[in-house]
N, C-alpha and C positions, 0 to 999 in steps of 0.2 A: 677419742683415742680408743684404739681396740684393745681387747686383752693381749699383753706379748704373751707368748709362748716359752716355756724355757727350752734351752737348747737339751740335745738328747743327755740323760743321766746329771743334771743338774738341776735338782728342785726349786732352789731356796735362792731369792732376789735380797740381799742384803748391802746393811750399810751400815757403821760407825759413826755413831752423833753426841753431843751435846746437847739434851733438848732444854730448851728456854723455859725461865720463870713462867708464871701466871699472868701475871702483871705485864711483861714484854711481850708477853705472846698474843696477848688483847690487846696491847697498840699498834704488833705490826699487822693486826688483822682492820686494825682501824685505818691504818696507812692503806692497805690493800686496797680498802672500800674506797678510799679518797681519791687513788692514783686513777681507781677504775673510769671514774667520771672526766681524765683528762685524757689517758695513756690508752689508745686502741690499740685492736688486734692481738690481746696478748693474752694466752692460756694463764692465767692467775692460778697458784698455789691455793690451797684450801690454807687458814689462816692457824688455823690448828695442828698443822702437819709441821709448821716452819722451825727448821733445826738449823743447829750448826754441825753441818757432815766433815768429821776428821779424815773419812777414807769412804769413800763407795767401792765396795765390793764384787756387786751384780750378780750373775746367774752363779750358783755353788752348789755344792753339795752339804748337806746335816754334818758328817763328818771333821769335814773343814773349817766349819764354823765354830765346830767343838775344840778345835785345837789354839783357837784364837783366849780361849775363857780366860786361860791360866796368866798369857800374857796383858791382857788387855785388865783384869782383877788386878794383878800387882802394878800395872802402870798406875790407875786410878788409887791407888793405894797409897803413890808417890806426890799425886797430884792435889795438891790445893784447892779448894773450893775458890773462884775467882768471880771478879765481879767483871764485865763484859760492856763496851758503851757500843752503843746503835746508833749508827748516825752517818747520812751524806747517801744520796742512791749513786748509781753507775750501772754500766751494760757491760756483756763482754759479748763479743770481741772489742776492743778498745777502739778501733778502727772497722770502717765497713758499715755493715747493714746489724743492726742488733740483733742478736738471739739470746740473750737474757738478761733480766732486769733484777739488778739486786740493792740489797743493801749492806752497805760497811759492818763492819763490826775492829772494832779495838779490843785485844784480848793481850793478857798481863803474860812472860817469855815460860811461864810455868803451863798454859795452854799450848803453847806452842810446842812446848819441850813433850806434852801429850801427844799431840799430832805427829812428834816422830815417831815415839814410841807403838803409837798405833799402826804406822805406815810399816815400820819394822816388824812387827808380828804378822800384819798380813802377805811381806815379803816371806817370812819363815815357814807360814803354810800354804805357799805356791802359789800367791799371785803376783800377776804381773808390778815390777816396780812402779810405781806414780810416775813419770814425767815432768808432769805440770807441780809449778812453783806451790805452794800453798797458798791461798789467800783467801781471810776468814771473811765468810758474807753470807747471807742469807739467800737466797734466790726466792724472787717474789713472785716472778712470770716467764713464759717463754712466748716471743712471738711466733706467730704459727705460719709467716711469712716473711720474706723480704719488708725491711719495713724503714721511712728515715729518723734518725736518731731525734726521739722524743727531747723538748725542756722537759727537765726534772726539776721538782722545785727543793727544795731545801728542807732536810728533815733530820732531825734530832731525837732520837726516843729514851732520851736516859741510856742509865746503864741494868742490868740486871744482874744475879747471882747462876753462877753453872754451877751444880754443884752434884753430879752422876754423870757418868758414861753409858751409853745404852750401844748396844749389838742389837739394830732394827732388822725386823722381814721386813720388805717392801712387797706387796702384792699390786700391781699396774690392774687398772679397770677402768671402763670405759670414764668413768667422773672423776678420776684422777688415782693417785697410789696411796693406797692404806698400810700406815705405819704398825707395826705389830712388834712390843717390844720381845725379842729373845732371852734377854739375857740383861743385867741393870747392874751397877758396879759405884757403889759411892765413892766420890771423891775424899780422901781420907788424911793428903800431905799433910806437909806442914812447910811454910816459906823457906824455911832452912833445906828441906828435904830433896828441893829441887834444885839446889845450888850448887 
């Protein structure tokens, strides 16, 4: 993949994440490695990158992304430190030819109640609404063609601890996108806080 370009007067490639324990984030690189030997044709995430993205942002501007601090610091403020279970792959689109290979994720209504919150502040600093439903999962691969819907075998990785918000740069390069935290925000609720 080539370097993208950003469009005129928007520097900064950003995204909203979750990023994973130590612990999960060396099993799903160890998934990666396993699927590799069965699942062709598919551009594989680097195992180190693998997040749970609340909102993808894309091409912005520094400014815009400064207006996101104040909202996205008191969500996580609100938010509870959660424990996350990994388990069961799947493609989307549901139907058809595969274009991405992920895995599940179970996250507790205090996650999810983040993910509006986040979706909300990036509507308030001028982007476009979401669309698409939420649905928490990791993305492992993309196939790089038309391809038929792999067996997947059965996979279970525990659960692990979310416990920060990060505002990543994404920089796209030829070996895939290097994550660059912006901006870090502990999770700080309390189970009552988000009730």
């Amino acid at each position: 993949m080539s370097e993208e370009a950003p469009p005129p007067g928007k520097a900064i490639r950003a995204f909203i994440a979750l990023p994973l324990p130590e612990s999960l984030q060396a099993a799903v690189t160890e998934t990666i490695h396993r699927l590799q030997e069965t699942v062709r044709d598919v551009r594989w995430v680097r195992g180190e990158g693998v997040h749970l993205t609340l909102r993808f942002l894309g091409w912005t501007k520094a400014e815009t992304l400064a207006l996101l601090e104040a909202p996205l610091r008191a969500a996580a403020a609100r938010c509870p430190p959660a424990e996350m279970a990994a388990r069961g792959l799947g493609t989307f689109p549901e139907r058809g030819s595969p274009r991405v290979l992920w895995l599940g994720l179970g996250v507790p209504p205090a996650v999810l109640a983040l993910q509006d919150a986040c979706e909300r502040a990036a509507v308030a600093a001028g982007f476009a609404r979401e669309e698409r439903a939420f649905h928490p999962h990791l993305t492992l691969g993309r196939w790089k063609q038309r391809a038929r819907r792999p067996a997947l075998p059965e996979v279970d990785l525990g659960t692990g601890r979310l416990d920060r918000l990060v505002l990543f740069r994404s920089r796209p390069g030829p070996s895939g996108s290097l994550y660059t935290p912006l901006a870090t925000f502990a999770l700080a609720g309390t189970a009552e806080a988000v009730r």
